[in-house]
C-alpha positions as CSV (number, residue, x, y, z in Angstrom):
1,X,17.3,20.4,-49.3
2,X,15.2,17.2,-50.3
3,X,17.4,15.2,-48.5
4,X,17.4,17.6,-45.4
5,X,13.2,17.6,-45.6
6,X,13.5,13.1,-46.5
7,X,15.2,12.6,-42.6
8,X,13.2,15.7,-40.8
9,X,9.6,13.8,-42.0
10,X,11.4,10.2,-41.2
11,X,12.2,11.5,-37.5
12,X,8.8,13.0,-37.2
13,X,6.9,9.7,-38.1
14,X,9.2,7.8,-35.6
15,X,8.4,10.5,-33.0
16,X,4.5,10.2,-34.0
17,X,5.2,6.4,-33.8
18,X,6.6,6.4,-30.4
19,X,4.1,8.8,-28.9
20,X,1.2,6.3,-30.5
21,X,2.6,3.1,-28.8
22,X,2.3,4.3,-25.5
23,X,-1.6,3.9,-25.7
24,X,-1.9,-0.4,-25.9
25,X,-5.3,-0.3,-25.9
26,X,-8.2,1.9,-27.3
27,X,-11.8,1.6,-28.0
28,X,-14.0,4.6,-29.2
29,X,-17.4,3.0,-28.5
30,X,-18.8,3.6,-31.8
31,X,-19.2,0.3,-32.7
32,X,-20.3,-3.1,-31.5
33,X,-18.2,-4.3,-28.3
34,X,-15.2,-7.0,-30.6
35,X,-15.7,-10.0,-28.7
36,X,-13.2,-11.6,-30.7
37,X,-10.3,-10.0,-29.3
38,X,-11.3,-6.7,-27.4
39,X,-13.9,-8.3,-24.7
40,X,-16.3,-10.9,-23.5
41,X,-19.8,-9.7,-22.5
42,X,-21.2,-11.1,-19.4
43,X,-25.0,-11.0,-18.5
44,X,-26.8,-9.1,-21.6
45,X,-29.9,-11.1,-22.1
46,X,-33.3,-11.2,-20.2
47,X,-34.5,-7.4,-18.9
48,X,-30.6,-6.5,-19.1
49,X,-28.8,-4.8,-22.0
50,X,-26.2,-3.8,-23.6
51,X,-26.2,-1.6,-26.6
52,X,-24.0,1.1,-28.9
53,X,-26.0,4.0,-28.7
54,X,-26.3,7.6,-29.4
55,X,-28.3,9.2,-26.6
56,X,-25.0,10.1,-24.9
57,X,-21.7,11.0,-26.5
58,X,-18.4,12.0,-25.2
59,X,-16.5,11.8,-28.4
60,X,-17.5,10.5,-31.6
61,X,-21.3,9.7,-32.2
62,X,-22.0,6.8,-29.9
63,X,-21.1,5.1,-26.4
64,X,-21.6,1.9,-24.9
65,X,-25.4,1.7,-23.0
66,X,-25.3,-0.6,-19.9
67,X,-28.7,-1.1,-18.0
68,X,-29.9,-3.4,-15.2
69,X,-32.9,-4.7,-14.9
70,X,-34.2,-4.2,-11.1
71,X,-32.9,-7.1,-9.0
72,X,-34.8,-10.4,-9.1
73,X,-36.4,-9.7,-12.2
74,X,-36.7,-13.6,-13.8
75,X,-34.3,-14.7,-16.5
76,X,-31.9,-12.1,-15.8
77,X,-28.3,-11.9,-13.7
78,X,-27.3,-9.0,-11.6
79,X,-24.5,-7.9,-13.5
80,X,-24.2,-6.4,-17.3
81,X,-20.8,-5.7,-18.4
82,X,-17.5,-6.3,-21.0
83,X,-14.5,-8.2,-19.6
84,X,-11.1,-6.6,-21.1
85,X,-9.3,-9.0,-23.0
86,X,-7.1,-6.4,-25.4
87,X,-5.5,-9.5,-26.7
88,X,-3.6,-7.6,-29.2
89,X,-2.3,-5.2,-26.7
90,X,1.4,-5.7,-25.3
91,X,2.5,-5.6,-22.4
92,X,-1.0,-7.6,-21.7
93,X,-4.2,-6.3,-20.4
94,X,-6.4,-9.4,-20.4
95,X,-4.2,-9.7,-16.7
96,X,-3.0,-6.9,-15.6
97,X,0.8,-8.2,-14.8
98,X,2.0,-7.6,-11.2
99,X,4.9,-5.3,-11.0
100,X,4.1,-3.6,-14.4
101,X,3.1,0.1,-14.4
102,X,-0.2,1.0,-16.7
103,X,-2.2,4.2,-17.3
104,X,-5.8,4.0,-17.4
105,X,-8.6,6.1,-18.5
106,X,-12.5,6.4,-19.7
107,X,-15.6,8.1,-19.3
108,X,-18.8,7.7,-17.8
109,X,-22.6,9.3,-18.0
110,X,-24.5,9.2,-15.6
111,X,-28.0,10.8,-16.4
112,X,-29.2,13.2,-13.7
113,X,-32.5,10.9,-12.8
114,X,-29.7,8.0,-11.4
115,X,-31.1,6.9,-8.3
116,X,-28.6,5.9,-5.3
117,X,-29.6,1.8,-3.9
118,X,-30.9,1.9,-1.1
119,X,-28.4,1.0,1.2
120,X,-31.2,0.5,4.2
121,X,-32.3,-2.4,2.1
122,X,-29.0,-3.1,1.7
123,X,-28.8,-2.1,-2.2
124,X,-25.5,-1.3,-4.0
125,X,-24.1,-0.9,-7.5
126,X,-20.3,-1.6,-8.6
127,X,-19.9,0.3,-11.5
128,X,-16.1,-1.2,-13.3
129,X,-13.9,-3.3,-10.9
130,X,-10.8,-5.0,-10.9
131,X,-11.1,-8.9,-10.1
132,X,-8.6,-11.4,-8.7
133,X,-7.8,-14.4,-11.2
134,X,-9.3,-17.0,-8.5
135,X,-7.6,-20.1,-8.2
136,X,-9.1,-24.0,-7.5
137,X,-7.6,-23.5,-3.7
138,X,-9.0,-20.4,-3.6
139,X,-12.5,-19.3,-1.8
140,X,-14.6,-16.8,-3.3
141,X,-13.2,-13.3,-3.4
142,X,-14.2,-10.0,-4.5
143,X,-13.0,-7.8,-6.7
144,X,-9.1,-6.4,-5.6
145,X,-10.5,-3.2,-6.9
146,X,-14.0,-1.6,-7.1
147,X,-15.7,1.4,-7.7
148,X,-19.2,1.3,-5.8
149,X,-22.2,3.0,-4.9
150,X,-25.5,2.8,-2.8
151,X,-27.2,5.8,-0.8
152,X,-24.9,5.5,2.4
153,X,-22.0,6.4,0.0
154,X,-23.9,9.1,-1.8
155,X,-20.8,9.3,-4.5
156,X,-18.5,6.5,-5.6
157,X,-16.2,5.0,-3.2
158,X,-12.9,3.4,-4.4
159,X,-11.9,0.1,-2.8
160,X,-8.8,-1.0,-2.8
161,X,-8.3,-4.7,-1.2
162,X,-5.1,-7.2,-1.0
163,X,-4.4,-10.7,0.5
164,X,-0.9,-12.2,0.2
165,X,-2.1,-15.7,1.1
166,X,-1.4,-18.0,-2.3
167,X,-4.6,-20.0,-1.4
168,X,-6.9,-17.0,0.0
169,X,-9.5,-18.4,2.7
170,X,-11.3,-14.4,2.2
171,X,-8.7,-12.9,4.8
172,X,-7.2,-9.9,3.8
173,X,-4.2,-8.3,4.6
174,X,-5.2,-5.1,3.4
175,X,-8.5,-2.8,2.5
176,X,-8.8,0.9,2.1
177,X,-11.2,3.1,0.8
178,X,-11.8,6.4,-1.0
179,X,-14.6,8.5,-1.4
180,X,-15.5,11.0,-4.1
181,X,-18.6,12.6,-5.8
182,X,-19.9,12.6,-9.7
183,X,-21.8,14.7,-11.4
184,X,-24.8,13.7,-12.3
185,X,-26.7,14.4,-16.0
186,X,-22.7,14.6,-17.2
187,X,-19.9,12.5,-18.1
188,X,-17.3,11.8,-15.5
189,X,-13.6,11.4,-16.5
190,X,-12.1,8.5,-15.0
191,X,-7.8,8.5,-14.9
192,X,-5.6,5.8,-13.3
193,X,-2.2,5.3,-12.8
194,X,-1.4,1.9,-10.9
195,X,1.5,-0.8,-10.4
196,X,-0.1,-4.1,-9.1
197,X,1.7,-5.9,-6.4
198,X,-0.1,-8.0,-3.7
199,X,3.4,-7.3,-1.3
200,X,5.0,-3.9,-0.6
201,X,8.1,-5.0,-1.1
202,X,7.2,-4.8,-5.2
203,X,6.1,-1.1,-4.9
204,X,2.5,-1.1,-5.7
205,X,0.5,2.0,-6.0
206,X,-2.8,3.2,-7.5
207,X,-4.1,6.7,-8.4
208,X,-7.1,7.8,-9.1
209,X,-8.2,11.1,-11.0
210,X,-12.2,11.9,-11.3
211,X,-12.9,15.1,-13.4
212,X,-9.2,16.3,-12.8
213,X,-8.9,16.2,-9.5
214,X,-6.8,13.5,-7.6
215,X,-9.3,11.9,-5.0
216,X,-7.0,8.5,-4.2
217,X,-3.3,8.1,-3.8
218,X,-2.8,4.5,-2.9
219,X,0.4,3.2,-1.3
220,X,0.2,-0.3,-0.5
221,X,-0.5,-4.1,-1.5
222,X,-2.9,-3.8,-4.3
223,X,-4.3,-7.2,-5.2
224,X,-4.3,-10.8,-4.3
225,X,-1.7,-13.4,-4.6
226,X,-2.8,-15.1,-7.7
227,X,-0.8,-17.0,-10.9
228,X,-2.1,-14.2,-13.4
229,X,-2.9,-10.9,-12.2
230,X,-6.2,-8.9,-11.8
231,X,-8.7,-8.5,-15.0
232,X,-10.8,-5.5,-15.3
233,X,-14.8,-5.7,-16.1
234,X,-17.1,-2.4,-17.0
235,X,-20.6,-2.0,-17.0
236,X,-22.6,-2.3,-13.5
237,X,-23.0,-5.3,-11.0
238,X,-25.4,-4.8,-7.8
239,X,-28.4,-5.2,-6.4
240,X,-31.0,-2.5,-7.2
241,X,-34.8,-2.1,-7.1
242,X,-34.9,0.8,-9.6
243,X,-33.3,0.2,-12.9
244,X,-29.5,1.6,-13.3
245,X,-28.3,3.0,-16.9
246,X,-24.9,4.2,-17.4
247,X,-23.1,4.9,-20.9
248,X,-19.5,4.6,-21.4
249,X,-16.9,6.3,-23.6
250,X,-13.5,7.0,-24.5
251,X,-11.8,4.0,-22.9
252,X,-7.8,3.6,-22.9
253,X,-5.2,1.8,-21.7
254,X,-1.2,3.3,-21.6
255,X,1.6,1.2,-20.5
256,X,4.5,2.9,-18.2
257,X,5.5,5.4,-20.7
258,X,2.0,6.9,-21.2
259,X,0.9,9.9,-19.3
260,X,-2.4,11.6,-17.8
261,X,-3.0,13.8,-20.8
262,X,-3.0,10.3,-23.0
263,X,-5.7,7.9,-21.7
264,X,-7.7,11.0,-20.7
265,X,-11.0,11.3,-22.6
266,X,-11.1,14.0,-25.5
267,X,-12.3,16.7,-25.5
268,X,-12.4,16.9,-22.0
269,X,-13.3,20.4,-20.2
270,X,-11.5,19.3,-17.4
271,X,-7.3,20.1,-17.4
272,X,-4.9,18.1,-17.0
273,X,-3.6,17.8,-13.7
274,X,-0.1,20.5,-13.0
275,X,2.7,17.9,-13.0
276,X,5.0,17.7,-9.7
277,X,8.4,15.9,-9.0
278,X,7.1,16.1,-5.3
279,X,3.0,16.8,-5.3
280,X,1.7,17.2,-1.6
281,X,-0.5,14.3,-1.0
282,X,-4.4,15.3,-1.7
283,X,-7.2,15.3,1.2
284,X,-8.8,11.9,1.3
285,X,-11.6,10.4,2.8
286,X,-10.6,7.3,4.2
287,X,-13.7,5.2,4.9
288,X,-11.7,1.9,5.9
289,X,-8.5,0.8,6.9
290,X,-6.8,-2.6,7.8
């Protein structure tokens, strides 16, 4: 009977083992952002900051606190945000590889006095994006994938952008957009599921769940044609006149064998979505197409 209870605990841990690995990368935003080997901070300092705070929680006691000083305020750059680096993770993170399926998930707050840019004074906010690994022969791209927001958008629109020139002169080959609402003075539960591939031929895709419900279901070249592929930044980037705070929470990462329920934030009120060997593709507002 020992023996029989030795190898039924020994498979269990194995099981608990494998189920565990599928998540590559985790942080729980209770403590100071590890820029030794979880990310690199770009543009705290001045009127910007970055903080662990407890004002808004999604699990745990504390989140990350990204604000942005109004735009053109002296000393200070337009951007606040952590670069994933995950450099323990495997397969890597720091570039997401092309042709490798991850999962994807975090949270984010933002409080119910959020004020839209003005998109008449052509104001905007990208809040997390995935950038191309620009080259020397490259000219200056944006990001291959962004989630952005100013008062014509009145939500958060998902852009999803490719070029499959090695040494990109800013033509692309592809762009398509999404649009969705969040809920303000709540958190909002962010879940992707992509392949990056900057060709069809290497089956690229990218979903996108917000609070549940699937509002993009990407089929197409995903990226640029770069050596390493796309990195991923949080935090906001724009051009505002009012101050922008967000929080962030509950961030994961899941390589092909992960699932929805996995990276999902804890906790969550919102279900997981009813799995499908065939789902019917989801209404989508297409905003642009190339």
């Amino acid at each position: 009977m020992k023996k029989v209870m030795t190898v039924a605990l020994l498979m269990l841990m194995l099981i608990a083992e494998h189920a565990f690995a599928r998540v590559i990368f985790y942080d729980d935003a209770e403590n100071a952002p590890n820029t030794s080997s979880d990310w690199s901070n770009v543009g705290d300092g001045g009127a910007n900051s970055l903080s662990v705070s407890g004002e808004r929680v999604r699990a745990g006691s504390r989140s990350y606190k990204f604000s942005l000083a109004p735009y053109g305020t002296p000393g200070t750059q337009n951007r606040v945000e952590l670069v994933l680096r995950g450099f323990t993770a495997s397969p890597q993170v720091r570039n997401f590889l092309t042709g490798q399926e991850y999962w994807m998930g975090w949270s984010i707050y933002i409080p119910h006095d959020f004020v839209f840019p003005n998109e008449s004074k052509n104001e905007w906010a990208t809040m997390s994006q995935f950038h191309g690994a620009t080259e020397s022969c490259d000219q200056p791209m944006g990001p291959c994938l962004s989630f952005f927001t100013n008062s014509a958008v009145g939500g958060l629109r998902t852009v999803v952008r490719a070029t499959d020139d090695r040494c990109s002169n800013g033509h692309l080959s592809r762009a398509k957009a999404y649009t969705a609402q969040f809920k303000k003075g709540a958190w909002n539960d962010v879940v992707l599921n992509f392949r990056y591939n900057y060709t069809n031929s290497g089956s690229p895709f990218f979903k996108m769940w917000l609070n549940g419900q699937l509002v993009a279901n990407d089929t197409g070249a995903n990226c640029y044609n770069d050596a390493m592929g796309p990195y991923f930044k949080m935090g906001i980037y724009g051009n505002s006149s009012s101050r922008i705070t967000v929080y962030y929470d509950e961030i994961r990462v899941g390589d092909e064998t992960s699932s929805y329920n996995e990276v999902a934030p804890k906790g969550s009120a919102a279900a997981a979505p009813a799995e499908s060997s065939s789902p019917a593709p989801p209404t989508l507002k297409v905003i642009s197409t190339n």
